[in-house]
DOGU-989675 format. One line per 2 residues: number of its first residue (from 1); their letters; for each residue z, y, x of C-alpha. Coordinates in steps of 0.25 Angstrom, whole numbers, plus 2048, in hexadecimal, padded with zeros to 3 digits. Layout:
<nodes>
NUM) a) Z:Y:X | ...;
</nodes>
This chain:
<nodes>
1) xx) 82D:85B:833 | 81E:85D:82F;
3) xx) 81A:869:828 | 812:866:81D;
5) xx) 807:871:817 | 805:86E:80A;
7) xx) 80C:86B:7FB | 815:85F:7F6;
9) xx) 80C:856:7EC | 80F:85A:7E1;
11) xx) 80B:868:7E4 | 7FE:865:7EB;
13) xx) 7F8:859:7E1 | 7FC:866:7D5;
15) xx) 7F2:86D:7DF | 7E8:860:7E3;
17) xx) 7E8:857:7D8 | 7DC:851:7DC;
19) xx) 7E2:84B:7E8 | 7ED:843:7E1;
21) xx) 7E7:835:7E4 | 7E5:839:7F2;
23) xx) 7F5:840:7F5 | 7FA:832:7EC;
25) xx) 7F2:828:7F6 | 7F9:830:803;
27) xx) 806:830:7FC | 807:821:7FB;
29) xx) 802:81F:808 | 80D:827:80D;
31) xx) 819:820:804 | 811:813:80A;
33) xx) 814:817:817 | 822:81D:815;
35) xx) 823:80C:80E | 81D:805:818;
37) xx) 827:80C:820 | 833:808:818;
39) xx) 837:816:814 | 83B:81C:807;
41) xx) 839:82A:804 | 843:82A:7F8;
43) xx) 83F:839:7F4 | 832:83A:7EF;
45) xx) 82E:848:7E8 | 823:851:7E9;
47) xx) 82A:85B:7F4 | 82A:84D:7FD;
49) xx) 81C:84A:7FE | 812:856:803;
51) xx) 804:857:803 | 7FE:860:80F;
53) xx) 7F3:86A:80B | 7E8:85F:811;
55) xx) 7EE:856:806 | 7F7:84C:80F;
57) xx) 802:847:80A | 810:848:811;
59) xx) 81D:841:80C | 828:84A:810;
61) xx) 83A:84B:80F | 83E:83D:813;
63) xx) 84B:842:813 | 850:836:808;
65) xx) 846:82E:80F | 84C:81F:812;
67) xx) 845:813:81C | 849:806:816;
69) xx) 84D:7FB:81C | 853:7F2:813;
71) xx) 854:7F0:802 | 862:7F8:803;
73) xx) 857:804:807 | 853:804:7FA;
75) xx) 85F:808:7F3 | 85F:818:7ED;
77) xx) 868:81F:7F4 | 861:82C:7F0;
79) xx) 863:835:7E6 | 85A:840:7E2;
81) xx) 854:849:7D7 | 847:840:7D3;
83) xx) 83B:849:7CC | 838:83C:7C3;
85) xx) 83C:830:7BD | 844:826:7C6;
87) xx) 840:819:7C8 | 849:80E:7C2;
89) xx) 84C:808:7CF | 856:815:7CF;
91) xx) 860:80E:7C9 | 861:802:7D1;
93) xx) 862:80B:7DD | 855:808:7E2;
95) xx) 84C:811:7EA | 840:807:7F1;
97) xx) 832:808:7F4 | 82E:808:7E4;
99) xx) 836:813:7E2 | 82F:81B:7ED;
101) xx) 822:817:7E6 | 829:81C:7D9;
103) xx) 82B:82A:7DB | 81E:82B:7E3;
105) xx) 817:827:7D4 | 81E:830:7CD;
107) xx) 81C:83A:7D7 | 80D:839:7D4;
109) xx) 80F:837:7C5 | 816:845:7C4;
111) xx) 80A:84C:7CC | 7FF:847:7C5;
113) xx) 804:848:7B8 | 80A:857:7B9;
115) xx) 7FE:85B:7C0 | 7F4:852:7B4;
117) xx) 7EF:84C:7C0 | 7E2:842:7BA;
119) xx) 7DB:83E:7C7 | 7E7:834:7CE;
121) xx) 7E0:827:7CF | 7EC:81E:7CE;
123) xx) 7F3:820:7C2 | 7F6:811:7C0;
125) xx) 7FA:80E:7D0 | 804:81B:7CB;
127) xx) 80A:816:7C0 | 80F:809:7C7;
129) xx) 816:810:7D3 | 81E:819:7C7;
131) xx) 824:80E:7BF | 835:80E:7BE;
133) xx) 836:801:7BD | 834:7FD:7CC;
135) xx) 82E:7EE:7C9 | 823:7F5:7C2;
137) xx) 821:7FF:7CD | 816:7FE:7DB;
139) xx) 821:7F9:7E5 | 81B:801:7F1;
141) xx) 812:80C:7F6 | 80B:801:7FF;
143) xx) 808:7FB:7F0 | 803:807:7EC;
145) xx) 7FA:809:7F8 | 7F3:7FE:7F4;
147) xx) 7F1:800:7E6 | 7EB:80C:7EC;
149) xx) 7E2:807:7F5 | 7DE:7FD:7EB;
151) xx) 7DA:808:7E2 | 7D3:810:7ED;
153) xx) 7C9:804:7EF | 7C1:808:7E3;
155) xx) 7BF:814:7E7 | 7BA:812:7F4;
157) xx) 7AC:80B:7F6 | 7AC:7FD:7FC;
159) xx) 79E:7F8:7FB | 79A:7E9:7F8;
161) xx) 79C:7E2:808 | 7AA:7EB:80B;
163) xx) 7AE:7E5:7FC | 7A8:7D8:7FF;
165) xx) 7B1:7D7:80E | 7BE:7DC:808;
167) xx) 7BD:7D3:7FC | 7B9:7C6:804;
169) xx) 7C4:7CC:80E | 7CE:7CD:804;
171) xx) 7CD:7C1:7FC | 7CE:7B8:80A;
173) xx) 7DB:7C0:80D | 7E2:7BD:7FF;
175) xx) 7DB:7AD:800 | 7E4:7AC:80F;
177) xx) 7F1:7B2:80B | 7F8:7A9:800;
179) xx) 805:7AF:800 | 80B:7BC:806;
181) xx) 81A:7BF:80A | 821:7C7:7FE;
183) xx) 825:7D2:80A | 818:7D2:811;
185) xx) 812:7DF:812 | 803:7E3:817;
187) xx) 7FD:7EB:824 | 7F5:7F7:81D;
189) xx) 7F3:7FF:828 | 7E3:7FF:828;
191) xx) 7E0:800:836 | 7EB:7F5:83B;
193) xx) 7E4:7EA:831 | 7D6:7EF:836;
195) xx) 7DB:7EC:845 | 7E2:7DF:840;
197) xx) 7D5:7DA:83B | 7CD:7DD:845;
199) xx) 7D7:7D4:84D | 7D6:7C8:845;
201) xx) 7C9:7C9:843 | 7C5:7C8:852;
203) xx) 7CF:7BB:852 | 7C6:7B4:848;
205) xx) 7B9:7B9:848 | 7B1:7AE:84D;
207) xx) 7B7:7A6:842 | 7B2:7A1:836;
209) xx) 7C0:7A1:82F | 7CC:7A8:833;
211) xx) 7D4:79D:839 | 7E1:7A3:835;
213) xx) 7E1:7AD:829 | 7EE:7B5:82D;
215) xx) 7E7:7BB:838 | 7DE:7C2:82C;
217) xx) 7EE:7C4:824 | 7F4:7CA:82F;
219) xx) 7EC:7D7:82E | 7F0:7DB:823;
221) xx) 7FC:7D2:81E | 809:7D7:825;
223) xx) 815:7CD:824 | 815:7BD:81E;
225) xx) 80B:7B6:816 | 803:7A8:814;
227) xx) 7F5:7A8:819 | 7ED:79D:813;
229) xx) 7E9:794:81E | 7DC:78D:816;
231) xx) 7D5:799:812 | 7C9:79C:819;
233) xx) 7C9:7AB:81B | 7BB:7AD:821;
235) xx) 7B8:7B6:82D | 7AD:7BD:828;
237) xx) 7B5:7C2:81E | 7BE:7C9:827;
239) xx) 7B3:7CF:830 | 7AD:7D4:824;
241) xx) 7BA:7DB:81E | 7BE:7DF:82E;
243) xx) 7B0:7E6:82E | 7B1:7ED:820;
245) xx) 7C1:7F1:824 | 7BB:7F6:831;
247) xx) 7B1:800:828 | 7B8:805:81F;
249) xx) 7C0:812:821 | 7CF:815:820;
251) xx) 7D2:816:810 | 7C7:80B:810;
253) xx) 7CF:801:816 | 7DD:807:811;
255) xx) 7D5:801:803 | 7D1:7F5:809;
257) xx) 7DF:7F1:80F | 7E7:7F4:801;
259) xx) 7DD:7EB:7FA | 7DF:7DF:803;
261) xx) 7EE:7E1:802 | 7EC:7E2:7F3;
263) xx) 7E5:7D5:7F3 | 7F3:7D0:7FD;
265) xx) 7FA:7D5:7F3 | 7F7:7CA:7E9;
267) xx) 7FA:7BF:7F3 | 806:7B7:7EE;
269) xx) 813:7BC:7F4 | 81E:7B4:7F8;
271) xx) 82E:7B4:7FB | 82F:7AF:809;
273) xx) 83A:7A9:808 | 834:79F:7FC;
275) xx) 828:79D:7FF | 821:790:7FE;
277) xx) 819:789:80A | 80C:784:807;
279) xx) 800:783:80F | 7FD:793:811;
281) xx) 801:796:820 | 80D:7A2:822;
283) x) 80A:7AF:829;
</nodes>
């Protein structure tokens, strides 16, 4: 097991308020990654997530730590001493992915309020993941994620040619993609996407017009969906995001990839055992 100098978070944010929107951003990228790895952590407190004397985050004590593999792995078969209200899923003996974002919400609503913390940045974001009612709740970290990025995009500088590409970029990948598979889910891993692009973009560029739109999807659309076959989703458009992408730096393109599958996220989702044929081409 690692040792880990440092302090649990409540202790080191009583002592470095200043760096709670930082610790909060690492937090959800951890319970992201514990999600996209289907595993529940099912004990979230204080004592189980540390924060080293550089300021990294660690998540710690798994020992009621559960991988799911099925609905059925969602049922609470845990009981233990909560530190704050419990969501109303409880009672149906539920213990899911929106309850882990629970808990993680209220763990942050405790801190900054018994330290009279003013300076987090996403007050808002953290009052949707710490609603009892789970229908009115965030439904995942990767949700959250998102929102984050989304919000970080103000505060980074994009001047008027990298808004220009992603903007023309974006709205080409909403235009090709009419519907997209209720269970479909997105690549996010920056460096992947970058590579994917790269690829497709050898495969087209002495185009005019990509000549199949799903090559552009692929990249960053990972399961089922309908491309539109009649939109004209221009080359140049795709060199000039893929040439901006490749510029930007790590958090940069972090930003750039949550407001792409922000955008995604309003493209109409459908059940794939109803849905309806039409002249859009399944992927």
């Amino acid at each position: 097991m690692e040792y880990i100098q440092g302090a649990d978070i409540e202790d080191y944010l009583a002592k470095h308020p200043e760096n709670i929107n930082e610790i909060f951003a690492q937090v959800i990228e951890g319970f992201t990654h514990l999600e996209k790895h289907k595993i529940l952590h099912r004990d979230i407190r204080p004592q189980n997530i540390m924060v080293t004397d550089s300021g990294i985050v660690k998540i710690i004590d798994f020992g009621f730590g559960k991988q799911i593999f099925s609905k059925e792995d969602f049922g609470k078969s845990i009981t233990l001493n909560w530190w704050c209200e419990l969501p109303s899923e409880f009672k149906q003996a539920v213990y899911d992915y929106k309850t882990e974002v629970y808990f993680v919400g209220k763990l942050f609503q405790k801190i900054i309020v018994d330290g009279r913390i003013e300076s987090f940045k996403h007050i808002s974001l953290l009052g949707n993941m710490c609603a009892s009612q789970p229908e009115g709740r965030i439904h995942s970290f990767t949700d959250v994620r998102k929102k984050l990025l989304a919000d970080k995009f103000l505060d980074i500088d994009f001047n008027e040619w990298e808004l220009l590409s992603y903007r023309d970029f974006s709205n080409s990948l909403f235009n090709a993609v009419p519907k997209i598979e209720q269970s479909t889910k997105y690549f996010d891993d920056v460096v992947d996407i970058q590579t994917r692009l790269e690829e497709c973009y050898k495969k087209v560029m002495l185009e005019e017009y990509i000549p199949n739109n799903s090559v552009v999807l692929r990249c960053f659309i990972n399961g089922t969906y309908y491309y539109n076959k009649q939109y004209g989703f221009r080359v140049d458009e795709l060199r000039s995001f893929l040439d901006f992408f490749r510029s930007s730096f790590r958090e940069k393109k972090n930003i750039i990839i949550g407001n792409i599958q922000t955008r995604l996220d309003a493209v109409e989702r459908y059940n794939e055992k109803v849905v309806e044929f039409d002249d859009d081409i399944p992927f």
